[in-house]
TORLUMMI-274232 format. One record per atom (N, C-alpha, C, O, CB): x, y, z; chain; residue number from 1; residue in one letter; atom name. Coordinates in Angstrom, 1 decimal. Glycine has a CB too. Layout:
% residues N
+--------+--------+--------+--------+------+------+-------+
|      u |      v |      w | drenba | fiza | keke | zator |
+--------+--------+--------+--------+------+------+-------+
|      X |      Y |      Z |      A |  NUM |    A |    CA |
...
+--------+--------+--------+--------+------+------+-------+
END
This chain:
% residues 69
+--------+--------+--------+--------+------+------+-------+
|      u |      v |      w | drenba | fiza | keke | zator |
+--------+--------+--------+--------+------+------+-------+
|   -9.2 |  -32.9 |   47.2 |      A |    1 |    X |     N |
|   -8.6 |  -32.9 |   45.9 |      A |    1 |    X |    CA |
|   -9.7 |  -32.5 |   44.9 |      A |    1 |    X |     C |
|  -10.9 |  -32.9 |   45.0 |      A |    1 |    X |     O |
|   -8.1 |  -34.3 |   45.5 |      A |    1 |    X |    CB |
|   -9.3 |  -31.8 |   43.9 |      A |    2 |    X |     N |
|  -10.1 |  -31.2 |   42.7 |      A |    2 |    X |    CA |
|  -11.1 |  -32.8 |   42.3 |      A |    2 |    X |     C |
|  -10.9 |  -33.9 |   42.8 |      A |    2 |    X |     O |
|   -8.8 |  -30.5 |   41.2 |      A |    2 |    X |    CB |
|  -11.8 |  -32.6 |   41.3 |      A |    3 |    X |     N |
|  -12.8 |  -33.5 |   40.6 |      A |    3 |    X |    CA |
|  -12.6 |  -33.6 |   39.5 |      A |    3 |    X |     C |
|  -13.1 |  -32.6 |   38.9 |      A |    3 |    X |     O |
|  -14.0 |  -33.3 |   40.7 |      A |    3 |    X |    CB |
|  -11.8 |  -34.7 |   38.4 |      A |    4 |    X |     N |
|  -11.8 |  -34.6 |   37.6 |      A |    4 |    X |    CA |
|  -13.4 |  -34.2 |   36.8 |      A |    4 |    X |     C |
|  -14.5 |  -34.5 |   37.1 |      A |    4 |    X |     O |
|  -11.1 |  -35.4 |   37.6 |      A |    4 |    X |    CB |
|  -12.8 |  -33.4 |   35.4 |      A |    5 |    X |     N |
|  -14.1 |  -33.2 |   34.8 |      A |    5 |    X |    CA |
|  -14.2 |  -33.1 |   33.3 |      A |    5 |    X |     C |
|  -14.6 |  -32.1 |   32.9 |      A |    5 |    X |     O |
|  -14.7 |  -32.1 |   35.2 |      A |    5 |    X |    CB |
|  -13.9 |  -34.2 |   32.4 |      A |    6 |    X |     N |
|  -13.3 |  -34.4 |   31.2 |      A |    6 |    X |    CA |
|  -11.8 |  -34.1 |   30.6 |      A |    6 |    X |     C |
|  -11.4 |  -33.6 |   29.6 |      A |    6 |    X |     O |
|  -14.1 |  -33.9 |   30.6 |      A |    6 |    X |    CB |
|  -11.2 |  -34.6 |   32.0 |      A |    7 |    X |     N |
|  -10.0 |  -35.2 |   31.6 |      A |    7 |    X |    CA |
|   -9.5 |  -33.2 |   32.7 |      A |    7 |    X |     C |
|   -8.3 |  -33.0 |   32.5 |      A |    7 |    X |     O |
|   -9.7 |  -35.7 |   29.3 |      A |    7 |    X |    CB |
|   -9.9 |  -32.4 |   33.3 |      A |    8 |    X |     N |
|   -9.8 |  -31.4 |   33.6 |      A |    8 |    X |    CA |
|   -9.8 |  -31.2 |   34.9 |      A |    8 |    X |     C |
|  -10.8 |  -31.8 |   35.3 |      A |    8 |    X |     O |
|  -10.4 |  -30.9 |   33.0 |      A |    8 |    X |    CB |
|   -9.3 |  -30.6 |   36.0 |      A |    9 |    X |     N |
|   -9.9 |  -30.7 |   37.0 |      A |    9 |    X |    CA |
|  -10.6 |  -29.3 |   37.5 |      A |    9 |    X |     C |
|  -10.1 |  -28.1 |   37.4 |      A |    9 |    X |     O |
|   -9.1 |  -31.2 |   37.9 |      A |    9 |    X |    CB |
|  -11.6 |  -29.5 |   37.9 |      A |   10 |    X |     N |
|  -12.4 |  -27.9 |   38.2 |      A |   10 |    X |    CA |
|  -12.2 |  -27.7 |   39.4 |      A |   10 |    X |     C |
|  -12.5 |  -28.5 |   40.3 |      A |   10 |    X |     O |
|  -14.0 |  -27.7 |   38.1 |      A |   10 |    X |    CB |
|  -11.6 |  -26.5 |   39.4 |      A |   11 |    X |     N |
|  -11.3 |  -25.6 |   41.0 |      A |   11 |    X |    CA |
|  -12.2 |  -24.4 |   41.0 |      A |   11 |    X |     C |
|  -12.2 |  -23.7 |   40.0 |      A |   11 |    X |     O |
|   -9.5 |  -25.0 |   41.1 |      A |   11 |    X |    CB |
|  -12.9 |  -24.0 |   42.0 |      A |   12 |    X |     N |
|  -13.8 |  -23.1 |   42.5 |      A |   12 |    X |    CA |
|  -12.9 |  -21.8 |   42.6 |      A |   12 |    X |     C |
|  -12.3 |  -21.5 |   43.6 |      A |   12 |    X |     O |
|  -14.6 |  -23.5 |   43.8 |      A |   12 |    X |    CB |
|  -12.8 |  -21.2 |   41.2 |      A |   13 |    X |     N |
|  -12.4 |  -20.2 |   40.8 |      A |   13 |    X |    CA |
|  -13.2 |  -19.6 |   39.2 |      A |   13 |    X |     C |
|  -13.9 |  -20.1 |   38.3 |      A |   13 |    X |     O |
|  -10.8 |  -20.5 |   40.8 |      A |   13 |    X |    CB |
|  -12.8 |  -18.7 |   39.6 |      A |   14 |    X |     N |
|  -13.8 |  -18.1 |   38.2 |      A |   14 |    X |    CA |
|  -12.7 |  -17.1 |   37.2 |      A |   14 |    X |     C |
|  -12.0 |  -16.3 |   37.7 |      A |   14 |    X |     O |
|  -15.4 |  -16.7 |   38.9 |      A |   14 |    X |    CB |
|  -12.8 |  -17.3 |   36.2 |      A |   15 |    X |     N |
|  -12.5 |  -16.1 |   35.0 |      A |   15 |    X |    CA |
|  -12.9 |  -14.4 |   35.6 |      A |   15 |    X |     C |
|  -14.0 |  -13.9 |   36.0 |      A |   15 |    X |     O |
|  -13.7 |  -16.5 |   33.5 |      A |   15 |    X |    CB |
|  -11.9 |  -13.9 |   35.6 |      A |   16 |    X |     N |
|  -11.6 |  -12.2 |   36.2 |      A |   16 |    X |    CA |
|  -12.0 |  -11.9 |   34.9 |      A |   16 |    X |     C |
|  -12.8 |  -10.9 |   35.1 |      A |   16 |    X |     O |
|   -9.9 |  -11.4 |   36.7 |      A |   16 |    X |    CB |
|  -12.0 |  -12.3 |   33.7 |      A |   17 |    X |     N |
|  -11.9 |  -11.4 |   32.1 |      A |   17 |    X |    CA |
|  -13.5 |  -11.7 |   32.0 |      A |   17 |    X |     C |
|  -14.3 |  -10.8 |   31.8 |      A |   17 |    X |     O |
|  -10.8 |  -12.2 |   30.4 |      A |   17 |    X |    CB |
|  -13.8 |  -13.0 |   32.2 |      A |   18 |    X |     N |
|  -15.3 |  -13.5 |   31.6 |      A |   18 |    X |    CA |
|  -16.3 |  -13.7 |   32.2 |      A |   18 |    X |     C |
|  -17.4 |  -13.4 |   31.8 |      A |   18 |    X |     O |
|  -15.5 |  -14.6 |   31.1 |      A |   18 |    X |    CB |
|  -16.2 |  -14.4 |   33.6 |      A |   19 |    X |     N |
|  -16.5 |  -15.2 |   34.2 |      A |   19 |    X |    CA |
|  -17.2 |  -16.8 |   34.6 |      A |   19 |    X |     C |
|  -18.1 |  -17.3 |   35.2 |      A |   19 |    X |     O |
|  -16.8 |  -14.6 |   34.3 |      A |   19 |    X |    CB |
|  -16.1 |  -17.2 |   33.7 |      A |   20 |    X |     N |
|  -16.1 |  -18.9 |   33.2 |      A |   20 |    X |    CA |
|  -15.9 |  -19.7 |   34.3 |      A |   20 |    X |     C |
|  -16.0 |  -18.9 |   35.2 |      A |   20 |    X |     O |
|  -15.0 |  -19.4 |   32.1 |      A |   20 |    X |    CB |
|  -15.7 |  -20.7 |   34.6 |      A |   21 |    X |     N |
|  -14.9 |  -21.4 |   36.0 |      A |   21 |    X |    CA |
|  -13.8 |  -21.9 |   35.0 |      A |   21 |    X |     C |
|  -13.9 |  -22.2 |   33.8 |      A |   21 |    X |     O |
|  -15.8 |  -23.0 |   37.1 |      A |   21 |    X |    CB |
|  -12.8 |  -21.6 |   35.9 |      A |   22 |    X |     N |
|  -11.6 |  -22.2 |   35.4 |      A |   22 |    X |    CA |
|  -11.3 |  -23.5 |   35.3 |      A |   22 |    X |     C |
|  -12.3 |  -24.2 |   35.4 |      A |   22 |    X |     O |
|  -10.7 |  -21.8 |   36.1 |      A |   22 |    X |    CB |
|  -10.2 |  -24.2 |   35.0 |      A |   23 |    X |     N |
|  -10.4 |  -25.5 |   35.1 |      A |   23 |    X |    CA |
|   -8.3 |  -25.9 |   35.5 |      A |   23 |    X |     C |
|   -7.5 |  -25.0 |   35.2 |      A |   23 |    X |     O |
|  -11.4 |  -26.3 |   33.2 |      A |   23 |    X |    CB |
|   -8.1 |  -26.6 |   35.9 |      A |   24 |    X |     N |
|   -6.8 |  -26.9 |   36.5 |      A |   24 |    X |    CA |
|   -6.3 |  -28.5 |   35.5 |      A |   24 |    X |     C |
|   -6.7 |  -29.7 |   35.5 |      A |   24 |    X |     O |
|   -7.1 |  -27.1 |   38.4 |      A |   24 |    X |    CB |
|   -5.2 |  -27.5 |   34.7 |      A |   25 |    X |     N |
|   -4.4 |  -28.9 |   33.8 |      A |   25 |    X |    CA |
|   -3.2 |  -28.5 |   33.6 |      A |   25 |    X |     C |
|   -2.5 |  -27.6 |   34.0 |      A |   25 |    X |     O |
|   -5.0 |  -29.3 |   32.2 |      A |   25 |    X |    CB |
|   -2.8 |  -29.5 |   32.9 |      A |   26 |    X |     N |
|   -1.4 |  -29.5 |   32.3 |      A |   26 |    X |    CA |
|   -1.1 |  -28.9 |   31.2 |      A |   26 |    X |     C |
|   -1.7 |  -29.2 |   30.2 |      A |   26 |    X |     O |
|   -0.9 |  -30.6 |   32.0 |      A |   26 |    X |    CB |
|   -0.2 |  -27.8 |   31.1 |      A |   27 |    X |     N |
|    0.3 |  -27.1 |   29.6 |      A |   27 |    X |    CA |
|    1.1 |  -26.8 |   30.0 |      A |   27 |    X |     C |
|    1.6 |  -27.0 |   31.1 |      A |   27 |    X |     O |
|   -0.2 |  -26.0 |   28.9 |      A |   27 |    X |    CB |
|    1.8 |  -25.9 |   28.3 |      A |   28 |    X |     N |
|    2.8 |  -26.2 |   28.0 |      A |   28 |    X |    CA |
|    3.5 |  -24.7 |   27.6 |      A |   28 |    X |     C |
|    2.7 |  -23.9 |   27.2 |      A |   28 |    X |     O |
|    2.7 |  -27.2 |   27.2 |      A |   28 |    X |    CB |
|    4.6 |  -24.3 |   27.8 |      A |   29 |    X |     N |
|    5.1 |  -23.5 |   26.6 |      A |   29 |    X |    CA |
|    6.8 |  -23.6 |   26.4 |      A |   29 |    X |     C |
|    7.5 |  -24.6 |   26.3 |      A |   29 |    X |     O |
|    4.5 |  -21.9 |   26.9 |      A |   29 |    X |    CB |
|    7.3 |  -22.2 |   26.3 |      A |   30 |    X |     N |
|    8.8 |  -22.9 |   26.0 |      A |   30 |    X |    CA |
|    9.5 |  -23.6 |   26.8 |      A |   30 |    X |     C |
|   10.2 |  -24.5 |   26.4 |      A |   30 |    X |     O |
|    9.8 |  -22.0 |   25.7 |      A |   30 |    X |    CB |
|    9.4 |  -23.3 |   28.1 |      A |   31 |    X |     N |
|    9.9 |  -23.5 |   29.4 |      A |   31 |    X |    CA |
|   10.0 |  -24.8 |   29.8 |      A |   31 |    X |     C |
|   11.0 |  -25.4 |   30.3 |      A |   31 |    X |     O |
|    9.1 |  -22.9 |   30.3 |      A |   31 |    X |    CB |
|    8.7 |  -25.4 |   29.4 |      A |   32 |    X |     N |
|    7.9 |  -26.9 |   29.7 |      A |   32 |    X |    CA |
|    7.0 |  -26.8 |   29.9 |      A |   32 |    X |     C |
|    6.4 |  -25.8 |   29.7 |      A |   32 |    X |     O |
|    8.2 |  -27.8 |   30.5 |      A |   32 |    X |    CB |
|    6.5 |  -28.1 |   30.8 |      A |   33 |    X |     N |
|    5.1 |  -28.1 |   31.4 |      A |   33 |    X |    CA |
|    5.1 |  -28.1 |   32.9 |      A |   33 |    X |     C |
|    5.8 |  -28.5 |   33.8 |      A |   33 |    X |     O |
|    4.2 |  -29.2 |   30.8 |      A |   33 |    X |    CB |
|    3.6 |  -27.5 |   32.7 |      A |   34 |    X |     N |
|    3.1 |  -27.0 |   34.1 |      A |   34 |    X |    CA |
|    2.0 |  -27.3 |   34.5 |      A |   34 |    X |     C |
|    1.3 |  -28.1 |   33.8 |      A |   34 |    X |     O |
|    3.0 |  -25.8 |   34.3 |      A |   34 |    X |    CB |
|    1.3 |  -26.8 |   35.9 |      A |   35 |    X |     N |
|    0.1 |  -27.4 |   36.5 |      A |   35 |    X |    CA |
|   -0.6 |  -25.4 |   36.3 |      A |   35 |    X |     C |
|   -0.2 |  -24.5 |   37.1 |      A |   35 |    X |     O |
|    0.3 |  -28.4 |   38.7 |      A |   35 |    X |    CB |
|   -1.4 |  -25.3 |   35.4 |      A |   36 |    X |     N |
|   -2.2 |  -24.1 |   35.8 |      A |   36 |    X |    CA |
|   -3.4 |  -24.2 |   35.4 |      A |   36 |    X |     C |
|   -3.8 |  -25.2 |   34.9 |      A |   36 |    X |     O |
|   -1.8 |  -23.0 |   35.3 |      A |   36 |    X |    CB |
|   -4.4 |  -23.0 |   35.5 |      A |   37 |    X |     N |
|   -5.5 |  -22.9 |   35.5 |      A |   37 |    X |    CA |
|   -5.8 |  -22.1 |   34.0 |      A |   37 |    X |     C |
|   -5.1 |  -21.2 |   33.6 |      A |   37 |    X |     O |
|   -6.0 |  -22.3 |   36.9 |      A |   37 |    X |    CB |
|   -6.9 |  -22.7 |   33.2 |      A |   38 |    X |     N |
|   -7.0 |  -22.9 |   32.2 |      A |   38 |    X |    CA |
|   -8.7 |  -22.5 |   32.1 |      A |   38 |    X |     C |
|   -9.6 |  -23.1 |   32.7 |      A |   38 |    X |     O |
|   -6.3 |  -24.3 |   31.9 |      A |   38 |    X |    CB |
|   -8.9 |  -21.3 |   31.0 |      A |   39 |    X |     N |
|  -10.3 |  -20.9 |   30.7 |      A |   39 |    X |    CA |
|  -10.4 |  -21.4 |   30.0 |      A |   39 |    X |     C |
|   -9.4 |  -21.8 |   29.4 |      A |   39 |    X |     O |
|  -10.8 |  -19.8 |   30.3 |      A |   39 |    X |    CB |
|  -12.0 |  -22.1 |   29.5 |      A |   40 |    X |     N |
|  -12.4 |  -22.3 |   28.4 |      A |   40 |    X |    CA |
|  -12.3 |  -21.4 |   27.4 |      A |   40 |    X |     C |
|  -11.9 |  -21.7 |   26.3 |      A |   40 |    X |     O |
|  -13.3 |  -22.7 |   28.6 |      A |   40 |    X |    CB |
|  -12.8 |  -20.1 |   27.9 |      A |   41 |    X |     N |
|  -13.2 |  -19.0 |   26.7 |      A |   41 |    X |    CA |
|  -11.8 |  -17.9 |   26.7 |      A |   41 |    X |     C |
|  -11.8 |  -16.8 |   26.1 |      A |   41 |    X |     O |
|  -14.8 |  -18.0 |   27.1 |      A |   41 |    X |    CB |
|  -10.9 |  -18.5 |   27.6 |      A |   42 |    X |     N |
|   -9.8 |  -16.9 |   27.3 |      A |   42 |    X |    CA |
|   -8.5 |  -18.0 |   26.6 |      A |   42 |    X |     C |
|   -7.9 |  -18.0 |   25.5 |      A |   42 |    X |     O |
|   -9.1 |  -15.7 |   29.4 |      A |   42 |    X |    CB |
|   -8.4 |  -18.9 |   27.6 |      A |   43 |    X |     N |
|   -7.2 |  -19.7 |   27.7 |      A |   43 |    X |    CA |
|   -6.5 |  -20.0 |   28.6 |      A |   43 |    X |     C |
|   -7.0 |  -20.5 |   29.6 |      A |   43 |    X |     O |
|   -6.5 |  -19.3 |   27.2 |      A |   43 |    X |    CB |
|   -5.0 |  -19.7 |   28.5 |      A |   44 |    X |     N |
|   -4.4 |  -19.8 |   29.8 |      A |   44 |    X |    CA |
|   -4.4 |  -18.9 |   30.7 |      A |   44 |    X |     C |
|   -4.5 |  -17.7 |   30.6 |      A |   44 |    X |     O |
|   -3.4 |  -20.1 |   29.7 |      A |   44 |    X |    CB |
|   -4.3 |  -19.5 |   31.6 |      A |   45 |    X |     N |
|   -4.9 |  -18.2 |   32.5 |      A |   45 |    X |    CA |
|   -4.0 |  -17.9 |   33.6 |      A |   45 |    X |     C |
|   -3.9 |  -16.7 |   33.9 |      A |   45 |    X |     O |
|   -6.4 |  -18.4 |   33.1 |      A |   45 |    X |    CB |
|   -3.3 |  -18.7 |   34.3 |      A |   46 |    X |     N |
|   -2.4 |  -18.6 |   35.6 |      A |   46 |    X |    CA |
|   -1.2 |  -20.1 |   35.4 |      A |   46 |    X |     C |
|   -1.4 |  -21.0 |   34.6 |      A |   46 |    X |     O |
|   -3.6 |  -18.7 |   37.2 |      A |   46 |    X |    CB |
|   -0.1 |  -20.0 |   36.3 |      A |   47 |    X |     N |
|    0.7 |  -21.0 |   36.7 |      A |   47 |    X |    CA |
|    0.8 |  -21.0 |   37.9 |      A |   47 |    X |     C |
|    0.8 |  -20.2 |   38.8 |      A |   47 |    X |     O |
|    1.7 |  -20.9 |   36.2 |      A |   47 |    X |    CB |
|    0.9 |  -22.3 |   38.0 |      A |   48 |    X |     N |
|    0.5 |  -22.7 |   39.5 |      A |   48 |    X |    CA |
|    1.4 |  -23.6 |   40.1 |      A |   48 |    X |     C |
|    1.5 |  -23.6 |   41.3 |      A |   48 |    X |     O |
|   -0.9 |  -23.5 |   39.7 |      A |   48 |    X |    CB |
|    2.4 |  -24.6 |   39.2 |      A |   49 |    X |     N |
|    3.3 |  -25.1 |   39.8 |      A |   49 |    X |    CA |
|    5.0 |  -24.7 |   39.2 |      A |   49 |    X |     C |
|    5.2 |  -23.8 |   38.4 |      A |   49 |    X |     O |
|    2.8 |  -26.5 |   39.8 |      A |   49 |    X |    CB |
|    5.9 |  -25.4 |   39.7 |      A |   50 |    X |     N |
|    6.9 |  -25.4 |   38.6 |      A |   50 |    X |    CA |
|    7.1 |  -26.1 |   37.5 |      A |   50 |    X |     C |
|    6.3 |  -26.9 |   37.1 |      A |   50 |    X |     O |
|    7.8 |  -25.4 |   39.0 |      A |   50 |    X |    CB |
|    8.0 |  -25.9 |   36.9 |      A |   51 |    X |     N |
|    8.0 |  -26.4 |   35.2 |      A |   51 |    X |    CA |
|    8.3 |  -28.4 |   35.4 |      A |   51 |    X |     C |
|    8.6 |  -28.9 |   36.4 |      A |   51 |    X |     O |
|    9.8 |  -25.4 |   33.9 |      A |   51 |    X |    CB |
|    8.1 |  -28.8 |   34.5 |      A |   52 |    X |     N |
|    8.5 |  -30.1 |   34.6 |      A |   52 |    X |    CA |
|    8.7 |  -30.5 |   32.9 |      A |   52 |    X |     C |
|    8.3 |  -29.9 |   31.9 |      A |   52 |    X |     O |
|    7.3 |  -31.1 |   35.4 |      A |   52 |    X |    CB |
|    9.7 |  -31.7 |   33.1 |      A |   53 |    X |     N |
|   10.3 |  -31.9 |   31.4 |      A |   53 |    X |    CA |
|    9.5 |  -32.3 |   30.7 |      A |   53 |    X |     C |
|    9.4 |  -32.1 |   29.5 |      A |   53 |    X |     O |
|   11.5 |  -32.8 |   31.0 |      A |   53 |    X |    CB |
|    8.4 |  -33.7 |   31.7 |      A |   54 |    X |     N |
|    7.5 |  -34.0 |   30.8 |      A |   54 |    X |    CA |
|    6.5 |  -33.9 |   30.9 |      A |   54 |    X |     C |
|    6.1 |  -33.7 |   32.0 |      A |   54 |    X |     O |
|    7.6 |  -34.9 |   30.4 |      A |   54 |    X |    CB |
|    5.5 |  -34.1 |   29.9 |      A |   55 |    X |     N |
|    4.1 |  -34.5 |   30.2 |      A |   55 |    X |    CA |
|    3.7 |  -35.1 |   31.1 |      A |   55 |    X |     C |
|    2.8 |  -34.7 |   32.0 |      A |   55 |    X |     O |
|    3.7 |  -35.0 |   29.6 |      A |   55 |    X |    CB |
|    4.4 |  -36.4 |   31.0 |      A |   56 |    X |     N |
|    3.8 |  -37.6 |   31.9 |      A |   56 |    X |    CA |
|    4.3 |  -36.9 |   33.6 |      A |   56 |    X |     C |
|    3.4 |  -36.8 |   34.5 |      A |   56 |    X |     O |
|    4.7 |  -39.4 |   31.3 |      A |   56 |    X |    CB |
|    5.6 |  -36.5 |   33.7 |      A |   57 |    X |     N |
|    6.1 |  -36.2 |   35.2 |      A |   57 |    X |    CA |
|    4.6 |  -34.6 |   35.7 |      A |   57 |    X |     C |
|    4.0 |  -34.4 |   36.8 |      A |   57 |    X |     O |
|    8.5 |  -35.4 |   35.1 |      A |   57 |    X |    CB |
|    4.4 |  -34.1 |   34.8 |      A |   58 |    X |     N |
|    3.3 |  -33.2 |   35.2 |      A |   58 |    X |    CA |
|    2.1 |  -33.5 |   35.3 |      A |   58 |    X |     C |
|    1.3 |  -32.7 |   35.9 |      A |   58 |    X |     O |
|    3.2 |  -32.4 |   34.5 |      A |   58 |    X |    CB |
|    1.8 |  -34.4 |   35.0 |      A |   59 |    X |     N |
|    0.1 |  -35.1 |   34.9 |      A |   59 |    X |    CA |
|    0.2 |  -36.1 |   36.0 |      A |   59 |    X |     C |
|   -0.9 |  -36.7 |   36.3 |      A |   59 |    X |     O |
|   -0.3 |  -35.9 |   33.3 |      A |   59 |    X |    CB |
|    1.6 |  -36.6 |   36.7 |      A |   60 |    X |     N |
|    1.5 |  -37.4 |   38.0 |      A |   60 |    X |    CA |
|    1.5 |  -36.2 |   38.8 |      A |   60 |    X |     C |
|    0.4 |  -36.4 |   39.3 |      A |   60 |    X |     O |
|    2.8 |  -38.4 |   38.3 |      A |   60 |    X |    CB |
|    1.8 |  -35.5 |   39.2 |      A |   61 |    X |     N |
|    1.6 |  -34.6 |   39.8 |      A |   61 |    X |    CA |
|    0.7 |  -33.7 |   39.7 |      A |   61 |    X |     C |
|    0.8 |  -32.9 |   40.7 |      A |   61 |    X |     O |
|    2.4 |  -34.2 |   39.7 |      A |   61 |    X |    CB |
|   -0.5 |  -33.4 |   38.9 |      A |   62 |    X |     N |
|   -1.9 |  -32.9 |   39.2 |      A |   62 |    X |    CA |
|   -2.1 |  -34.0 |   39.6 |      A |   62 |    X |     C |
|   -1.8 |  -33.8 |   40.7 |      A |   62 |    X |     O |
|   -3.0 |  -32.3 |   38.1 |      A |   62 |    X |    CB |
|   -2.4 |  -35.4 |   39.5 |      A |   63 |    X |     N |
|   -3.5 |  -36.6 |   39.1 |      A |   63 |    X |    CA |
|   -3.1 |  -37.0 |   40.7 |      A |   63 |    X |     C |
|   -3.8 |  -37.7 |   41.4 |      A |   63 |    X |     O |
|   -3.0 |  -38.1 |   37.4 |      A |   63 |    X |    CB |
|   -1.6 |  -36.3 |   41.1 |      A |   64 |    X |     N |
|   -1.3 |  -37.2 |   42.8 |      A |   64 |    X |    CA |
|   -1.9 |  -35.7 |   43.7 |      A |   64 |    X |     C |
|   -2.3 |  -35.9 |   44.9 |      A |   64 |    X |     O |
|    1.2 |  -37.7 |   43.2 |      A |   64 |    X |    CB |
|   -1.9 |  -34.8 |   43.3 |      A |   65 |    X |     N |
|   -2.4 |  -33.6 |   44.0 |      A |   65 |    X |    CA |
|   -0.8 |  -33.3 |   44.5 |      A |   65 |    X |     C |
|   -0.7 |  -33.2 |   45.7 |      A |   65 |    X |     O |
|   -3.7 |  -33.9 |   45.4 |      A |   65 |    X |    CB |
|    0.1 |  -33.2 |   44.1 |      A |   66 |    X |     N |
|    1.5 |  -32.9 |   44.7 |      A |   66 |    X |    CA |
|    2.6 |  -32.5 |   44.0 |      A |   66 |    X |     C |
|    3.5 |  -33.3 |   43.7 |      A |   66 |    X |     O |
|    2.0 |  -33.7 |   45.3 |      A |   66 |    X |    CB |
|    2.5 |  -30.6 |   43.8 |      A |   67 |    X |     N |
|    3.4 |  -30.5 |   43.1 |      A |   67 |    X |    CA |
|    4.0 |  -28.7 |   43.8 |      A |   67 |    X |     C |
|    3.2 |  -28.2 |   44.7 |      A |   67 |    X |     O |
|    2.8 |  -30.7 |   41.3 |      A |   67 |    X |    CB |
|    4.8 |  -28.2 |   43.6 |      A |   68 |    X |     N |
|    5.7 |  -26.9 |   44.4 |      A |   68 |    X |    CA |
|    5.1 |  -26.1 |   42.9 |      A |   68 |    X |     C |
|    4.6 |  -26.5 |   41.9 |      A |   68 |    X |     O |
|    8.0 |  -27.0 |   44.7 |      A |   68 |    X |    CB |
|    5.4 |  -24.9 |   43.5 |      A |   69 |    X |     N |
|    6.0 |  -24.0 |   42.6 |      A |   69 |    X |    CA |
|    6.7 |  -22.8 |   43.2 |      A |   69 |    X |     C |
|    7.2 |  -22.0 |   42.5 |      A |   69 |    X |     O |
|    5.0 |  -23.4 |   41.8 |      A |   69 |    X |    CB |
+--------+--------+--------+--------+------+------+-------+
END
């Protein structure tokens, strides 16, 4: 399982645009929320699971390591 790392979890992947390490969280957009990987310096960067209604149901699902997409 990833390591949390201020509230973030870091997955051994790197930025294609920058070369930052990515970091694996919860966001958002119209759709809902999701589990993706997240630059510091670009932004969002990928989607990784499917959508969920809430916050909280998406953040059990990084925080349990168990989610589809």
């Amino acid at each position: 399982m990833p390591q949390p790392d201020n509230g973030n979890y870091v997955m051994r992947r790197i930025c294609m645009i920058c070369g930052t390490a990515l970091y694996l969280r919860v966001m958002s957009n119209d759709a809902g929320y999701y589990i993706g990987f997240y630059c510091p310096q670009c932004g969002p960067y990928s989607r990784e699971s499917d959508y969920y209604s809430s916050r909280e149901e998406a953040l059990y699902a990084l925080n349990t390591n168990c989610w589809n997409y």
